[in-house]
N, C-alpha and C positions, 0 to 999 in steps of 0.2 A: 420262460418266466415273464412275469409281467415288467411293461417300460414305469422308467422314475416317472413322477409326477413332473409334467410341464412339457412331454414332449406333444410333438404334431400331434393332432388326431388322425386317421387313414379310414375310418369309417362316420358314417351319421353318430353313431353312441361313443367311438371313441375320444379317449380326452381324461384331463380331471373333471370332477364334478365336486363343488361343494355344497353341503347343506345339512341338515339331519332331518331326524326323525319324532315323535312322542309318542307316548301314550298313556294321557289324561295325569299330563304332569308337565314338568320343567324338559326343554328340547335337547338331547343328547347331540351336538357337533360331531358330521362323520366327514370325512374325505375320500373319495375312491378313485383310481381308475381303470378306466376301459380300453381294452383295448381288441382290433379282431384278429382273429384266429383261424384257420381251418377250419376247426369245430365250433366257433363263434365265438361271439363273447366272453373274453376271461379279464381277470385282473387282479387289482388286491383295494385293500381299501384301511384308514385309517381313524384314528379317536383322538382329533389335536388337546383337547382338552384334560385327556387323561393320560398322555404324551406315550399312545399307544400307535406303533405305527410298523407299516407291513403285515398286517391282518392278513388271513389267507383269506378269498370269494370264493365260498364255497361252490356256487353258481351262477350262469347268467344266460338270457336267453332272452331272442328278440322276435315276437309274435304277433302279425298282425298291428304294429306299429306300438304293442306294449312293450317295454322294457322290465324285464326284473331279472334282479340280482338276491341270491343270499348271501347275507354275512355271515361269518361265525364269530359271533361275538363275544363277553367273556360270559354273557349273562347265556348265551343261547343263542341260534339261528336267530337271525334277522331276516323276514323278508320283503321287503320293498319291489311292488310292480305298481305299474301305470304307464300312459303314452308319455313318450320322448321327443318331441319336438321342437325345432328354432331356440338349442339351448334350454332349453326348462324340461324337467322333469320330476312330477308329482303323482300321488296318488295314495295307494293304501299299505302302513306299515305293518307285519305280522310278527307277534313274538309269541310262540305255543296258543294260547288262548287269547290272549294280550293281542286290540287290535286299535291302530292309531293312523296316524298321517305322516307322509315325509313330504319332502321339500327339497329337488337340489337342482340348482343351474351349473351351469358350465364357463368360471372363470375366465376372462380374457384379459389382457394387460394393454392398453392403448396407449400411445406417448402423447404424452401435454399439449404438443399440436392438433392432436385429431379430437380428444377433448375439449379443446377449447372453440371446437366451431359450435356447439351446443350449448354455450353460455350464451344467459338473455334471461328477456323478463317474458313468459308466458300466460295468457290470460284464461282462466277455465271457464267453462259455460253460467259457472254460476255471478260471473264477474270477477271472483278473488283471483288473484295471480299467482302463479307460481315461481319462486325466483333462483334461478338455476345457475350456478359461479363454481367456480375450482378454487378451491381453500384449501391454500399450504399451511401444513402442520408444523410439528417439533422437529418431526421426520417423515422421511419417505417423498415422495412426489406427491405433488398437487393433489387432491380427491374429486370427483364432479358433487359435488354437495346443491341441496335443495333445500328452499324455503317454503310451505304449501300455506300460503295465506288462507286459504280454508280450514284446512283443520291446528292450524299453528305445529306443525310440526318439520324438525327440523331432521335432516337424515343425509347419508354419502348412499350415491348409485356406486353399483357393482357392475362392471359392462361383464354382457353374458355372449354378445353379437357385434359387429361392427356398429350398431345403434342403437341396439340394445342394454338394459340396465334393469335389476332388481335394488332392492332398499329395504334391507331389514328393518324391523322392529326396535330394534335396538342396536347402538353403534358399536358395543361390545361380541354382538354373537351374528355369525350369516343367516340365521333362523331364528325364528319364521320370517318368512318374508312376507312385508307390509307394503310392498308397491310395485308394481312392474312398469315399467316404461320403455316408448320407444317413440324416436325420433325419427319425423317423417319430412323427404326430401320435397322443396318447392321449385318455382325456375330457378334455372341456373345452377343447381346441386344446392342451394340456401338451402337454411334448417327452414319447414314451415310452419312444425309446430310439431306437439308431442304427446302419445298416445299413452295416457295416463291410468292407468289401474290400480284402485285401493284395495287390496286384501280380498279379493275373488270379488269385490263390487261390479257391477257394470264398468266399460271402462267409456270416456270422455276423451277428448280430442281440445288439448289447450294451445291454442293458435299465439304465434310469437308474436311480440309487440317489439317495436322499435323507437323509445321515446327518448332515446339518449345515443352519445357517441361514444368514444372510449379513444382519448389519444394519452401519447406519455407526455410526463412532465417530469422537469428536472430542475432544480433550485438549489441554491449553499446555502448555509449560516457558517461564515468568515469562510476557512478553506475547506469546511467538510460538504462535499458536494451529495446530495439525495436524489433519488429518483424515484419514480413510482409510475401512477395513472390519473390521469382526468376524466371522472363522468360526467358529462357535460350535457345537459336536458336540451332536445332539438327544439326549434321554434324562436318567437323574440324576447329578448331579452330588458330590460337585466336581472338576472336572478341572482338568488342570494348564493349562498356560497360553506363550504363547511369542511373543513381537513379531519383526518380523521387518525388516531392517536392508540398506535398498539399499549396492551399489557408488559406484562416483565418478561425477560428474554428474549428469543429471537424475534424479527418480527419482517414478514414481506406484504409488497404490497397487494397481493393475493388474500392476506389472512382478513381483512375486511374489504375484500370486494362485492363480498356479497351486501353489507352495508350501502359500498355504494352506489350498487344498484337499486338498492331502494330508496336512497335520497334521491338520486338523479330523476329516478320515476316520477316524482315528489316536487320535481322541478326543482331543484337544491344540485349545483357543483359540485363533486364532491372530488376531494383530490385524497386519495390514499397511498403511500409511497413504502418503501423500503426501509427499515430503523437504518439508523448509523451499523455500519459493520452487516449489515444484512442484504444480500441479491447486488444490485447495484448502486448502493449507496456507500460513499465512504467512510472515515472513522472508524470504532469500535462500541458498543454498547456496555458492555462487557468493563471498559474504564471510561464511563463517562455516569454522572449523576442525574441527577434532576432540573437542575438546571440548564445542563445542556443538552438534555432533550426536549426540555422549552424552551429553548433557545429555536430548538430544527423544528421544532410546532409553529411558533413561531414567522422562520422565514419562509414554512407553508402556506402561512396566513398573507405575507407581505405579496407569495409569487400570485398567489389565489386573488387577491383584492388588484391585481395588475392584468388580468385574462382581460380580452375582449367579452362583454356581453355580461361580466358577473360585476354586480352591487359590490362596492367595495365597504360601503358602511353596514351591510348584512351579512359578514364571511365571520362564524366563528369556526368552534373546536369541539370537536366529540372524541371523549377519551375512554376507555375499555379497563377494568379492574387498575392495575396500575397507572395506566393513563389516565383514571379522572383524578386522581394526584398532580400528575404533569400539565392536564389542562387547568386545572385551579389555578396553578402557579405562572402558568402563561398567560393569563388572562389578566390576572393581576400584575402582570409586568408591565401590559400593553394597552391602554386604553381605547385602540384601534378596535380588539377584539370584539366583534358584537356581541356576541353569548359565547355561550358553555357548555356542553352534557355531560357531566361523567354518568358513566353506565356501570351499575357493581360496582362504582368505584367508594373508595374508604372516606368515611367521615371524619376521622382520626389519623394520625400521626402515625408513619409506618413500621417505628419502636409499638408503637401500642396496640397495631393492628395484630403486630406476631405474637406480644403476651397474650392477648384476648386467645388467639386462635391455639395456644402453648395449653395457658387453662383451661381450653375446651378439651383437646386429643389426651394432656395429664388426668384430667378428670374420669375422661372415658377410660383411660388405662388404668384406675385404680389408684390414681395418688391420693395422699393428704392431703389438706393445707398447707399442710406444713411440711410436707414436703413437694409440693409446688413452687411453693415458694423459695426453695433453697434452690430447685432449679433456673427460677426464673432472675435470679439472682444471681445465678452464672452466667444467661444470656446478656443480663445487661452490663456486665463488664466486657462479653463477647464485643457487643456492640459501641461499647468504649472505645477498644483495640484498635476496631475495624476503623471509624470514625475517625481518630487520634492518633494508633499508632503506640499509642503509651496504655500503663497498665498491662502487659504479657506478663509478668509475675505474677499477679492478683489473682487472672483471670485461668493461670494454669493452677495454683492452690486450689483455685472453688472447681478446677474440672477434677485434678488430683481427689478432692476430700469428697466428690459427687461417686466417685467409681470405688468407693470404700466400701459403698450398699453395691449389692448387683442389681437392685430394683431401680436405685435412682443414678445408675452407671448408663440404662439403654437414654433415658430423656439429657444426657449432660452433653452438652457444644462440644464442641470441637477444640483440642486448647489450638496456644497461637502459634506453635512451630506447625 
């Protein structure tokens, strides 16, 4: 029988493969693997999307450097051939008459060390840059993510090779894939640059640039001590200077580096660091307000405007959806502050940000007015409690008399136990 998915490969084809298939429609996600045999190639193959999984391979066989495999699928044989090579494998899908395209590489998993020798600013032949950084999520490890200043698109490589990477289309599905890439070694094992292909385009060779350094920094507001990164633009100084300001919930200094590689490029310091309570910073997020995360904005600004070579009268704040709330409020603290960004960030008060966004999703779910409004009418006693502490009777009556309807029971808060 065939091995689980993830062990060794023991031949050129063996292994998992992911990717799908279409035809002259929306991509069906398959999983396979390969693995050899006596008789060759066998395995089994799977449908994550339809959370179909252990499919039997009807067949498989390696010809002249072609690959193909039949599925049995629910709809009918599948069958997928083409050449197999360095991880990739594409070519022509067959279903009875039905004829399309697949798509599938051969996942690999790399740890955050061997990753991160690939981050940098890359320059394409056409001048635009391409800007290449490991952005931690909610979850999971790090991702190798890209910025293609050419065509504004934004995308996570999938390593297929020790230097190799695909990039889907979309960050929701492995197909189609929209880019191939591969990282080429200069003296010294240095990255020297990366061998770029757009969706079967010709591919280009974007040479890495080096206009910036990357050291850590660390700085408190009173005993909560932070930590993060300094990108700091090579050459003379003094440059201005910019910290830079997560959204809500977790936050490392990963999750905008790739920001600061584009300020630094820009000639701009940019210091990005770890929230309270996240990676190597202390505190908690989790109990602390707005305040005191303009407070830790803040003693970003104080470590920032004290670096050798950065303008201390040119060091503001750049804040991200929830952070341009916290940088408004920082700036307004400190007269120090040069400037400002909030990016997405709210115009409004963040009581009024959640009604706005309440009557949008009630709307689309089919409420009333008026019954919207009885809902929204329970959040903001919700928001009392929360705030005050006081009001938990009120605020469980209007959740109590909300759950009397079963339509206006899914939209009604939380009570306070």
């Amino acid at each position: 029988s065939a091995a689980a998915f993830g062990q060794a490969p023991s031949a050129p084809y063996a292994g998992d493969w992911m990717g799908g298939y279409a035809f002259d429609g929306p991509w069906t996600v398959a999983r396979l693997h390969l693995e050899e045999t006596a008789a060759g190639p066998a395995g089994k193959w799977a449908l994550p999307d339809q959370k179909l999984g252990d499919l039997p391979l009807l067949s498989a066989a390696l010809r002249e450097g072609e690959l193909e495999a039949v599925l049995d699928s629910p709809q009918g044989p599948v069958v997928l051939k083409g050449p197999a090579a360095n991880g990739r494998w594409s070519g022509t899908a067959e279903m009875g008459e039905r004829r399309g395209r697949f798509e599938m590489f051969r996942p690999a998993t790399l740890p955050t060390e061997a990753l991160a020798r690939f981050e940098g600013l890359y320059r394409l032949p056409s001048g635009k840059e391409l800007n290449i950084f490991l952005m931690e999520g909610a979850a999971g490890p790090p991702a190798l993510t890209f910025i293609d200043r050419e065509t504004n698109r934004l995308g996570k490589l999938q390593s297929h090779a020790e230097q190799a990477f695909v990039a889907a289309a979309s960050m929701q599905a492995p197909v189609p894939v929209a880019e191939w890439a591969e990282f080429l070694d200069g003296e010294g094992g240095a990255i020297r640059a990366v061998r770029w292909e757009r969706d079967g385009k010709p591919a280009v060779e974007a040479v890495r640039q080096d206009p910036f350094t990357v050291e850590p920094a660390a700085f408190a507001n009173g005993d909560v001590k932070l930590e993060g990164r300094l990108y700091r633009p090579k050459g003379a100084g003094p440059v201005p200077g910019i910290v830079l300001v997560h959204g809500s919930g977790k936050g490392s200094w990963r999750q905008l580096s790739g920001l600061a590689q584009f300020f630094a490029s820009k000639g701009i310091a940019a210091l990005t660091y770890d929230k309270r309570g996240c990676g190597g910073s202390g505190g908690d997020w989790r109990r602390s307000g707005f305040p005191e995360l303009a407070q830790d904005a803040l003693a970003g600004v104080k470590w920032l405007q004290g670096r050798p070579g950065v303008d201390p009268k040119r060091v503001g704040l750049y804040g991200i959806s929830q952070g341009g709330w916290i940088v408004a409020l920082a700036a307004s603290l400190d007269p120090g502050v040069g400037f400002f960004i909030s990016h997405s960030g709210p115009a409004v008060s963040p009581a009024e940000q959640e009604r706005t966004m309440l009557r949008v999703i009630f709307k689309g779910a089919g409420f009333t007015d008026e019954e919207t409004a009885k809902v929204l009418d329970a959040y903001k006693l919700l928001y009392a409690y929360g705030k005050t502490g006081k009001g938990a009777e009120a605020l469980d009556a209007a959740v109590a008399e909300l759950k009397k309807d079963p339509k206006l029971a899914e939209g009604a808060p939380a009570p306070s136990g």
